[in-house]
N, C-alpha and C positions, 0 to 999 in steps of 0.2 A: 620511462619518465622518472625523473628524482625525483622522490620524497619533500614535502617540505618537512620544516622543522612543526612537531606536534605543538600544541597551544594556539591561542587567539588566531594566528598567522595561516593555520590550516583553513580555518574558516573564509578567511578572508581572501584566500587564495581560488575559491571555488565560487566568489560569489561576482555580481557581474558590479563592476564601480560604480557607474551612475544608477545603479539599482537597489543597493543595498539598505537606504532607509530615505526617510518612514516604507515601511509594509504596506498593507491592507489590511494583516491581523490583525484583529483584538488586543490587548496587553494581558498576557496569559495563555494566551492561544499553543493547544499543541502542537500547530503544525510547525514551529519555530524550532519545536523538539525534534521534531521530525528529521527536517530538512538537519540539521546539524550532527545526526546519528547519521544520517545518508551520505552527509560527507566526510564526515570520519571516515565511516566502511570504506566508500570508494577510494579515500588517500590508501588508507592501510592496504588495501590490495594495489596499490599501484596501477592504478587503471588510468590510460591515456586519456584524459579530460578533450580528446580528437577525435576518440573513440567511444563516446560516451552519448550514448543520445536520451534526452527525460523526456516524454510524451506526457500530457497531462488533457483532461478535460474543460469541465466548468464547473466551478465552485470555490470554497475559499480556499479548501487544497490544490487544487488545481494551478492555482498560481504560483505554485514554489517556483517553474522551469524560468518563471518570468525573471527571479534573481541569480539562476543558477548559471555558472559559466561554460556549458554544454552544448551540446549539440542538442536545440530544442523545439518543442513544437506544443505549441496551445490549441487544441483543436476546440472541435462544438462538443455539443451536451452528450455526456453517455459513449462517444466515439472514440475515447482513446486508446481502445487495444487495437481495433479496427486501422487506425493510423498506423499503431507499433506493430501492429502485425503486417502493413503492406514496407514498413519501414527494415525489420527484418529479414524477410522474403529477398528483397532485392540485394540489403548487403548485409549478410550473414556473419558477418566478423565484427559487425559491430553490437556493442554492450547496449540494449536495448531498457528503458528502464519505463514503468508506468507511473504516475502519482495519480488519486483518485478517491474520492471518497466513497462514503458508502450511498451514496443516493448517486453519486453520477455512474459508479460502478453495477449497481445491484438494482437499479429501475428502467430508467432507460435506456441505460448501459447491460443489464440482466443477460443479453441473451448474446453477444458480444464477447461477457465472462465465462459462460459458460462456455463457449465454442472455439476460446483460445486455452480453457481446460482440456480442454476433448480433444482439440491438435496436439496441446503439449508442448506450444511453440516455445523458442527461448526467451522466453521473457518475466523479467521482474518485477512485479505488479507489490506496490505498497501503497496499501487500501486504508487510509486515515479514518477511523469507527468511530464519530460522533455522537450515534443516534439521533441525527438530527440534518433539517438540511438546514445550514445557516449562513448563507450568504444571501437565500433570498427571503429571509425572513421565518426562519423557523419553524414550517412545516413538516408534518412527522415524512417518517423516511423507512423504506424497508426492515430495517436494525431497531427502529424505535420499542422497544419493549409494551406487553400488550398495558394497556391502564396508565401511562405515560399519557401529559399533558404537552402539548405545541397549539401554534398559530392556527392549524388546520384539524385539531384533535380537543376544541376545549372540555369536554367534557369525558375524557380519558384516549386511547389508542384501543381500536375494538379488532385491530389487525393483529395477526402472528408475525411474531419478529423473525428475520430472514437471520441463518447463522453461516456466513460467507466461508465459514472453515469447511463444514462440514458440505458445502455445494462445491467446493472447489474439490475436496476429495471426492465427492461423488464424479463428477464432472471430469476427471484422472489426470488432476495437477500432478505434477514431481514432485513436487516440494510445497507443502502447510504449514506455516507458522503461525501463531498468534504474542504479538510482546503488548503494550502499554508505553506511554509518555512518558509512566515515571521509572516504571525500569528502564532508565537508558544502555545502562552495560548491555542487557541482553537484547535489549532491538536490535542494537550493532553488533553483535552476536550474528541475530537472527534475517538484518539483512546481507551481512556477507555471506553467511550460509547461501542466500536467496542469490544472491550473483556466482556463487562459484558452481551453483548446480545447475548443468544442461537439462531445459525443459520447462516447463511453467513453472513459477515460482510465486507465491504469496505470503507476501507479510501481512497478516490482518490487526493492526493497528489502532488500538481503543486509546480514542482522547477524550478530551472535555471538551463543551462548548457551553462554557458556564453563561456565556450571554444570552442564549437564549435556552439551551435542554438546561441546564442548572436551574436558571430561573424560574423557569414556568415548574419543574417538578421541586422547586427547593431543596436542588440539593447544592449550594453555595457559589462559591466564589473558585477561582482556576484552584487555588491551594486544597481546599474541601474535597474538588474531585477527584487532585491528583492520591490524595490521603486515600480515598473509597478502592481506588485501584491499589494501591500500598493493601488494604486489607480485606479486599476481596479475589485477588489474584492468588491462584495454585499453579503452580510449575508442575508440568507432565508429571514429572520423576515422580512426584509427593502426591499426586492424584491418583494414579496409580494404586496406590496401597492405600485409599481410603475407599467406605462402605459409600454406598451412595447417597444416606443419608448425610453423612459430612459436608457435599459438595454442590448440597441446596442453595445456598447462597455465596458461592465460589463460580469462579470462570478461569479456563485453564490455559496457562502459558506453553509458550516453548514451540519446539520443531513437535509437531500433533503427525506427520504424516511425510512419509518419503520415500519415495522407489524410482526402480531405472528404468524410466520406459522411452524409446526411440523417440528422440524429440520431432519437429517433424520437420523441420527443414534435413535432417538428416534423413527422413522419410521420403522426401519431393530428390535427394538427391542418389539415394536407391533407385527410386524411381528412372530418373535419367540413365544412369547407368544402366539398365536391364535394356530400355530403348535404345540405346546408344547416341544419346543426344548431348551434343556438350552444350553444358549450361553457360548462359551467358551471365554474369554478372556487370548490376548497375557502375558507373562508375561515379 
């Protein structure tokens, strides 16, 4: 596939015509950042927009596939690896991609993420970290941090915040990342990394959702929180060589977690092979 030319025109080359505006977001919304590093990544690897499929759940991230020019699918609540994963399986050659947040991914989606870790399947999951769930009214969420105020938490969050980095490495993803909204250089970094490596791949992705986690805990407006991630963000490399007291009130960027392990469709086709079964694939 050729390239477009880079600028305004890239964008607009990936997004679906009658789809492109108004949104559903917020004005501010990170997920606009999102989507826009996602398709950067995918032009600059030259990846067949035929060959490209977005799976998404329910939520206000969840809607990106609905503007995306892909091969795509909006599934129910919590289900979309479950999709990506039956979507995989059949055609193996195609570029498998997930959007999701962290309440469609990490609650009811929990057990779902964890078990397309544990396959190892090839798939690119970029998990949009709000701390919050905000499309149905701002209810705390898995991520919500403990003493955090929401719809459902008025008088603090008395729950442990789930850290999707560190369940995805337990869980034996390939590939761990964590970037932010306002480092966009290194999301697109960080999601091409995620597409070129065979096996589970996670971007965990800290935004804002100043309409309602801003609100209710006062921490401002889209600009105020993109600044909080500006200065509470450390990059692997520089975390590293701090004491632990330094990184009390820091959260760490970058590739956290990477190795080669047998993805598993290349496991199911070991498999065959030993049987001697030839596989059929979907057409």
């Amino acid at each position: 596939m050729d390239k477009i030319a880079h600028g305004s025109d890239v964008t607009h080359h990936y997004l679906r015509p009658k789809k492109k505006f108004p949104n559903v977001w917020c004005a501010g919304c990170g997920n606009g950042i999102v989507m826009g590093a996602l398709i950067r990544s995918i032009d600059r690897l030259n990846l067949d927009k035929d060959k490209v499929v977005v799976v998404s759940g329910i939520g206000c991230s969840s809607r990106m596939p609905v503007y995306l020019d892909f091969n795509t699918l909006h599934t129910t609540h919590g289900r979309a690896l479950a999709f990506a994963t039956g979507v995989k399986v059949a055609k193996p050659d195609l570029k498998v991609i997930v959007i999701t947040g962290d309440g469609d991914a990490l609650a009811i989606g929990g057990n779902h993420f964890i078990h397309a870790c544990r396959r190892n399947i090839d798939i690119t999951t970029i998990l949009i970290n709000n701390k919050i769930y905000g499309m149905t009214g701002g209810q705390f969420a898995p991520t919500t941090p403990g003493g955090s105020f929401a719809t459902t938490a008025p008088y603090g969050n008395y729950e442990k915040q789930f850290d999707a980095v560190k369940l995805a490495i337990g869980s034996g993803a390939s590939y761990v990342s964590r970037g932010t909204v306002y480092h966009v250089q290194q999301l697109e970094k960080l999601i091409e990394g995620g597409l070129n490596k065979r096996g589970f791949s996670l971007v965990d992705v800290y935004s804002n959702c100043h309409t309602y986690y801003g609100r209710f805990n006062k921490e401002g407006d889209a600009v105020k929180m993109l600044e909080w991630f500006k200065k509470h963000a450390m990059p692997i490399e520089a975390a590293r060589k701090l004491p632990p007291e330094k990184m009390v009130d820091k959260f760490v960027t970058g590739l956290i977690h990477e190795t080669d392990a047998t993805e598993f469709c290349q496991e199911y086709d070991m498999l065959l092979d030993r049987l001697g079964v030839k596989k059929e694939v979907a057409k």
